[in-house]
C-alpha positions as CSV (number, residue, x, y, z in Angstrom):
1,X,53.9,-10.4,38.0
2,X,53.9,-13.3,35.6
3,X,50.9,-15.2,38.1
4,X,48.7,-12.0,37.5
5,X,49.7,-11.9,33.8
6,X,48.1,-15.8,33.3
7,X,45.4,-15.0,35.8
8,X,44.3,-12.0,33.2
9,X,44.8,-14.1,30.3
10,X,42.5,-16.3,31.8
11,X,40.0,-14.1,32.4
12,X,40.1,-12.5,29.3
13,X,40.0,-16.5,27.5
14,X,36.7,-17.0,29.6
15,X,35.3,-14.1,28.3
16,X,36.0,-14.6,24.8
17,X,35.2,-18.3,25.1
18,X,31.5,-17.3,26.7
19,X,31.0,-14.3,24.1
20,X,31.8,-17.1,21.3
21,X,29.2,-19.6,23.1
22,X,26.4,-16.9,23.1
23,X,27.1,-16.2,19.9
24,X,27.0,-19.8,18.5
25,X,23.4,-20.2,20.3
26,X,21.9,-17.1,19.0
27,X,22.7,-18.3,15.4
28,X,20.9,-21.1,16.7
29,X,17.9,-19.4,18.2
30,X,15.1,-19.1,16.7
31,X,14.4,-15.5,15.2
32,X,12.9,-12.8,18.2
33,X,10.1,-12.2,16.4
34,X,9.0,-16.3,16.8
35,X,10.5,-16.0,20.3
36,X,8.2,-13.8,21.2
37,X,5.0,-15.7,20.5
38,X,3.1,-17.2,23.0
39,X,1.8,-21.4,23.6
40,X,0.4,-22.1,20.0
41,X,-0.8,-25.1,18.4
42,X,1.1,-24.2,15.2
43,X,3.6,-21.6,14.2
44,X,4.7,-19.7,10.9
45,X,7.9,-17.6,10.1
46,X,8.4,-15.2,7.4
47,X,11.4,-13.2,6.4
48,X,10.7,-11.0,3.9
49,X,13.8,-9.1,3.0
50,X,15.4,-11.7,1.0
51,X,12.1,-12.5,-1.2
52,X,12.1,-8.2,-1.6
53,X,15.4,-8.5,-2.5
54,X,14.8,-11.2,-5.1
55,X,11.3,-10.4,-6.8
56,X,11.1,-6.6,-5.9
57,X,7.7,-7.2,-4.9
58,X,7.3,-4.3,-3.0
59,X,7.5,-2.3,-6.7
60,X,4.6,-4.2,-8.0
61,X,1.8,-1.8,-8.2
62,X,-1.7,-3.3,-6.9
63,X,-4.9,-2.3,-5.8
64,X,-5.4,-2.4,-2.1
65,X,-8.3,-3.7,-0.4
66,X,-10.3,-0.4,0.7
67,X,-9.7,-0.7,4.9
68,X,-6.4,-1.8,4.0
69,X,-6.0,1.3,2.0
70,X,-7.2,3.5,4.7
71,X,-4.5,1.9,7.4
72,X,-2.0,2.7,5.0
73,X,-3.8,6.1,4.8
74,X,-3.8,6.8,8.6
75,X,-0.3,5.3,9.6
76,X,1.8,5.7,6.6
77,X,2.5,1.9,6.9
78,X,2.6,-0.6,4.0
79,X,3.2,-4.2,4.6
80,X,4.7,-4.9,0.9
81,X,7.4,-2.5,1.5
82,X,7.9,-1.7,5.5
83,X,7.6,-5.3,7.0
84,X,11.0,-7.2,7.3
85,X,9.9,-10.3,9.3
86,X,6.3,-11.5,11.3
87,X,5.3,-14.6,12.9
88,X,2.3,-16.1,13.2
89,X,0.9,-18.2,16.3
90,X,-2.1,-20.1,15.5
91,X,-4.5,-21.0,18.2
92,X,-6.9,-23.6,18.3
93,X,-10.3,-22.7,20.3
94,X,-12.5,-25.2,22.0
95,X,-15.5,-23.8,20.5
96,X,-15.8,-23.7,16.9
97,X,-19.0,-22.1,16.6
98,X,-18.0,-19.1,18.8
99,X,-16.6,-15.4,18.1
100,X,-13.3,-16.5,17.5
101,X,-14.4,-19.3,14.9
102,X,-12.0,-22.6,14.7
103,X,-8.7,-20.4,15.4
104,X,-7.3,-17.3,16.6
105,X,-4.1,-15.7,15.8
106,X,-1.4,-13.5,17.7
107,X,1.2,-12.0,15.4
108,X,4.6,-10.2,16.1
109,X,5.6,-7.8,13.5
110,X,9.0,-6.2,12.8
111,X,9.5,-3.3,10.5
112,X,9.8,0.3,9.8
113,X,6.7,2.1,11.7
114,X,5.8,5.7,12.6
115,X,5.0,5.4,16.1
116,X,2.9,9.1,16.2
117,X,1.0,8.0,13.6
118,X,0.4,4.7,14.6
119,X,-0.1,5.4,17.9
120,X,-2.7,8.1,17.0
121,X,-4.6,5.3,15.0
122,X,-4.6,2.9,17.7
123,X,-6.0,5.6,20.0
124,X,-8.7,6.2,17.7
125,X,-9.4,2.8,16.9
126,X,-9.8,1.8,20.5
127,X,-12.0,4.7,21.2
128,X,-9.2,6.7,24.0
129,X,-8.6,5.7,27.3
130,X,-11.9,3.1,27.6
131,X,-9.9,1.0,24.8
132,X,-6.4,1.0,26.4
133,X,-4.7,-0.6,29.3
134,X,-1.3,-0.8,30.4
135,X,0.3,-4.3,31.2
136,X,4.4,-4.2,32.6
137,X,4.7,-0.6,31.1
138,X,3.1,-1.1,28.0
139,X,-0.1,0.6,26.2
140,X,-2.2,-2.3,24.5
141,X,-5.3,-1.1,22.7
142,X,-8.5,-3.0,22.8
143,X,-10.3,-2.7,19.0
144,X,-13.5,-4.2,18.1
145,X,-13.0,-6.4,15.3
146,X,-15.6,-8.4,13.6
147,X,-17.3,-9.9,16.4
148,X,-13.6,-10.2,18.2
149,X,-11.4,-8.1,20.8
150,X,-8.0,-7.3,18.8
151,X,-5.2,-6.2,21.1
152,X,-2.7,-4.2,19.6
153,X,1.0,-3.3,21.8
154,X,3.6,-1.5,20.0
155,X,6.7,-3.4,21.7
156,X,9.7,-1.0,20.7
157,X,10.3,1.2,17.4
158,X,10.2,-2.0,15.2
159,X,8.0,-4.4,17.0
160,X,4.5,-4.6,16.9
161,X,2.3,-6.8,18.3
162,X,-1.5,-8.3,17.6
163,X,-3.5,-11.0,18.6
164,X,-7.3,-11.2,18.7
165,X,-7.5,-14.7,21.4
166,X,-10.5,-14.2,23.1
167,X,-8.7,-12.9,26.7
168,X,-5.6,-10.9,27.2
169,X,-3.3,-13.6,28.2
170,X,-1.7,-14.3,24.9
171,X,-0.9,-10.6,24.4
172,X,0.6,-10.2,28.0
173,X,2.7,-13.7,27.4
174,X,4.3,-11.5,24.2
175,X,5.9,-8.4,26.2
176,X,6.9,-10.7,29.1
177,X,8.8,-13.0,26.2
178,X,9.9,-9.5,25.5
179,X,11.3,-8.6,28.2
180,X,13.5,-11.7,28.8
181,X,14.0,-11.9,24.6
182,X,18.2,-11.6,25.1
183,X,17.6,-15.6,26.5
184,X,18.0,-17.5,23.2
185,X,16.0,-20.1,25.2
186,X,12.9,-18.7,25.5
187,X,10.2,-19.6,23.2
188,X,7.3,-21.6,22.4
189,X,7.1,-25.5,23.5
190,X,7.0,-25.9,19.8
191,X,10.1,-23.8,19.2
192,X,11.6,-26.0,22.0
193,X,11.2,-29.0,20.5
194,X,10.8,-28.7,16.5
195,X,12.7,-25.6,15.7
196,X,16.3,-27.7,15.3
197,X,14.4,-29.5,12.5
198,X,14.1,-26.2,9.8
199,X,16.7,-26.2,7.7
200,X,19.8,-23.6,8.0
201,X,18.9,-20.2,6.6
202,X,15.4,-20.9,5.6
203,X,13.5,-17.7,5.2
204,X,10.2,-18.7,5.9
205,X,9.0,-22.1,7.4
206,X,5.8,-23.6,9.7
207,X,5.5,-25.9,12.7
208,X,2.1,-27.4,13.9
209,X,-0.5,-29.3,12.6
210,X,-1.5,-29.7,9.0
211,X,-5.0,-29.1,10.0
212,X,-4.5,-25.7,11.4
213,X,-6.8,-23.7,10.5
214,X,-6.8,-25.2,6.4
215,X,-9.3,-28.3,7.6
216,X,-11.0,-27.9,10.2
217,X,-12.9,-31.4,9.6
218,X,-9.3,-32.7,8.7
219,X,-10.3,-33.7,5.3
220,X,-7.8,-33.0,2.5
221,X,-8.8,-32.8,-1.2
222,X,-7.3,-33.0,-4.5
223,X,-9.9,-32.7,-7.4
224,X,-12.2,-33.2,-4.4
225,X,-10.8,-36.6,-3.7
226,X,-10.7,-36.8,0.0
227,X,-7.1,-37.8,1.2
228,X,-6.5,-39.9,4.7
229,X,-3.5,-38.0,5.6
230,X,-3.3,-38.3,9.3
231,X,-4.2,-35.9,12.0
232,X,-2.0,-36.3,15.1
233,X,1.6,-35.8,13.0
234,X,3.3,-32.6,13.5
235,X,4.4,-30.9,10.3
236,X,7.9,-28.9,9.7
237,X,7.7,-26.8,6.4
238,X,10.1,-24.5,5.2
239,X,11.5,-22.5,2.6
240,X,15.1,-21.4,1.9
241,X,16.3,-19.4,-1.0
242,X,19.4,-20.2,-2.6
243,X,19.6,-18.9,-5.9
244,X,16.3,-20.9,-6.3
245,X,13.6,-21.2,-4.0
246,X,13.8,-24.2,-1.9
247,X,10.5,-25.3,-0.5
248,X,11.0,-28.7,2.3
249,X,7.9,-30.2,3.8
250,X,8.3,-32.7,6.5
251,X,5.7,-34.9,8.6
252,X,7.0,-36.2,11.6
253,X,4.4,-39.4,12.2
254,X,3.2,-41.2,15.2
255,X,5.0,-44.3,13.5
256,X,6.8,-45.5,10.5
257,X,3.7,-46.8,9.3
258,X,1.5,-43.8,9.6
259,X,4.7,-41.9,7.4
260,X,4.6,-44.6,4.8
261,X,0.6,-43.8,4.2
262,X,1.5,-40.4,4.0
263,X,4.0,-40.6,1.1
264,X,1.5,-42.9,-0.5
265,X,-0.9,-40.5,0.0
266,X,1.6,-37.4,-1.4
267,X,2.6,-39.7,-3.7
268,X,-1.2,-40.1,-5.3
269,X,-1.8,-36.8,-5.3
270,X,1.6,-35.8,-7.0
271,X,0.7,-38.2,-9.7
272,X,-2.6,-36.8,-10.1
273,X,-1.4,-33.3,-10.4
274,X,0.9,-34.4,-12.8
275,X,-1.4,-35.8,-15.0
276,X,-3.5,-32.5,-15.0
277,X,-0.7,-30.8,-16.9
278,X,-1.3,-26.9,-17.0
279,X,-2.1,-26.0,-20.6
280,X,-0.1,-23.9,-22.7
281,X,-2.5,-20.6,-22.8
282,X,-1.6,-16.9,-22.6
283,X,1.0,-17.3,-20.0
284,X,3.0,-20.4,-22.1
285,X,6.3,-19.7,-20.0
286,X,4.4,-19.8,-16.8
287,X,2.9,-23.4,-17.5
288,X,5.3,-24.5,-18.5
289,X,7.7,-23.7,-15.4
290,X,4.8,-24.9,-13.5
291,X,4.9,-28.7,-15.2
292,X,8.8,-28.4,-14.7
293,X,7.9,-27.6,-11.2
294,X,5.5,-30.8,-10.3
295,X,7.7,-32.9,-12.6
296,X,11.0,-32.3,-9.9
297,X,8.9,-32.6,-6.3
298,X,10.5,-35.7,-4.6
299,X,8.9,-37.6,-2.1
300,X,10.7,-40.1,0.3
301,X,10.5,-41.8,3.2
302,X,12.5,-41.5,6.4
303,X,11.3,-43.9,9.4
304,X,8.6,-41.5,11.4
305,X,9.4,-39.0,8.3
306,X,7.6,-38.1,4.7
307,X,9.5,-35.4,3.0
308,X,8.2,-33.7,0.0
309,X,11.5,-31.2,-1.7
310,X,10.2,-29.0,-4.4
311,X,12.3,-26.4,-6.3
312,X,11.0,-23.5,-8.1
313,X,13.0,-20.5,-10.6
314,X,12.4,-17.0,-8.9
315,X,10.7,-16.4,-12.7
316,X,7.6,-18.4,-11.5
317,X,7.3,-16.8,-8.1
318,X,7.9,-12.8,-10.4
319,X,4.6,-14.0,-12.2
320,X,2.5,-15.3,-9.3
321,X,2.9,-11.6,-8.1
322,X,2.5,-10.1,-11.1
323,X,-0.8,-11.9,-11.7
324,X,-1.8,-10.8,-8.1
325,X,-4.8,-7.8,-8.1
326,X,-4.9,-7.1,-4.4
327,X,-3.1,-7.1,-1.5
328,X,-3.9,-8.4,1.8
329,X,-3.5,-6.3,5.0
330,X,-2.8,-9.0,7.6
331,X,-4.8,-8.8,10.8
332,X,-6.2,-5.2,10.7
333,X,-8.4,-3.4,13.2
């Protein structure tokens, strides 16, 4: 009796030990949503509930852009105030000059959706069954897009997913991540290897390179300065709201040498920002929590790492959204 007694007590220890190990990782993991993206060349991570929360954002009133308006129309779905968290794969294409331009995008969206009404715009969108085809018992929808194929899968009741890469792969990768998403392993090679570097609790950050898609010829400006900053470093940025909002930009250089430039370089521009103070106009309060703003960015040097910090009041971010007139629909068919 006592031998079965530690034997079950054992048991029991192993399970709790393994629940508390899965645990530990998933708080590790990167969020599903990223998870689920397929090979990129850069990656970016919002979480919007805590900036709602903060700003109210979603109570702004603004005027739509008019297709925008009419997906809002058609599905009941509004970005501002159903969307909770999306990622964003960026994918370089080998030929600039064709449909896709420099870059194309896949994008994994989680929120509050009416799946009749979606799924009745979709339809209509891709034209019925001609637009549709089913990949490991899912409906993706083929739309015409501006010279490109967008394919659309709705992935459960809060997952959606886009991408407009010129061939299905990319949007197949997503519901196969999907279905092995409970592995807090699975993820992007850039996930793999960069995500341990984004801050704890940061609610929106980026991996890739700075030149995707911003520069496509890799040139930076300030005041139409061109600025050498280098093209081969891989870039963690992130931001994290504590109170304030915490923005964190980090190159990770080929060499010591190449990060040293780079501050330089941040350095340079920082200074010449500075010197352009923002005048006291209309918006005095605003100017001046922008000065306050580029007066407390830090740069520093770390080895293979430049690291700009920045801190800005939750009042500046309020009148950035205030001052915005329109709002942008994402990637919309």
């Amino acid at each position: 009796m006592r031998k079965r007694t530690w034997i079950s007590l054992a048991v029991v220890a192993a399970v709790l030990a393994a629940l508390a190990v899965t645990v530990y990782l998933r708080k590790k993991a990167p969020p599903e949503v990223a998870r689920l993206l397929p090979e990129a060349d850069a990656i970016v991570y919002f979480n919007l509930q805590p900036l709602r929360a903060a700003t109210h954002f979603d109570r702004h009133p603004v005027v739509h852009d008019p297709s925008y308006q009419a997906f809002i129309d058609a599905t009941g779905v509004q970005f501002e105030r159903d969307l909770d968290e999306v990622a964003f794969a960026v994918h370089r294409m080998p030929n600039p000059d064709g449909p896709n331009g420099s870059v194309a995008y896949s994008e994994v969206f989680r929120g509050r959706f009416d799946a009749p009404r979606l799924t009745a715009y979709l339809a209509a969108q891709a034209g019925g069954e001609a637009g549709e085809s089913h990949y490991a018992g899912h409906l993706v929808y083929s739309i015409a897009h501006d010279g490109r194929t967008v394919r659309v899968v709705i992935l459960g009741y809060d997952l959606v997913a886009v991408s407009n890469t010129p061939t299905a792969e990319q949007i197949h990768s997503i519901i196969d991540r999907y279905h092995s998403s409970a592995s807090p392993f699975s993820g992007d090679t850039l996930l793999s290897r960069y995500y341990s570097q984004v801050p704890l609790l940061s609610d929106a950050w980026g991996i890739g390179a700075l030149g995707l898609p911003f520069a496509g010829d890799h040139q930076y400006r300030v005041f139409g300065l061109p600025l050498p900053l280098p093209v081969n470093a891989t870039f963690v940025a992130s931001v994290r709201y504590l109170g304030k909002i915490r923005f964190r930009l980090e190159e990770i250089a080929p060499s010591a040498r190449a990060a040293q430039q780079s501050a330089e370089v941040a350095r340079l521009a920082l200074g010449m920002l500075r010197s352009a103070q923002i005048s006291t106009g209309p918006n005095e309060a605003g100017a001046k929590q922008w000065n306050a703003l580029l007066a407390g960015v830090k740069i520093e040097q770390k080895g293979k790492r430049a690291i700009l910090t920045a801190v800005a009041p939750v009042s500046l971010v309020k009148s950035l959204l205030k001052q915005q007139g329109t709002t942008p629909g994402g990637t919309q068919p």
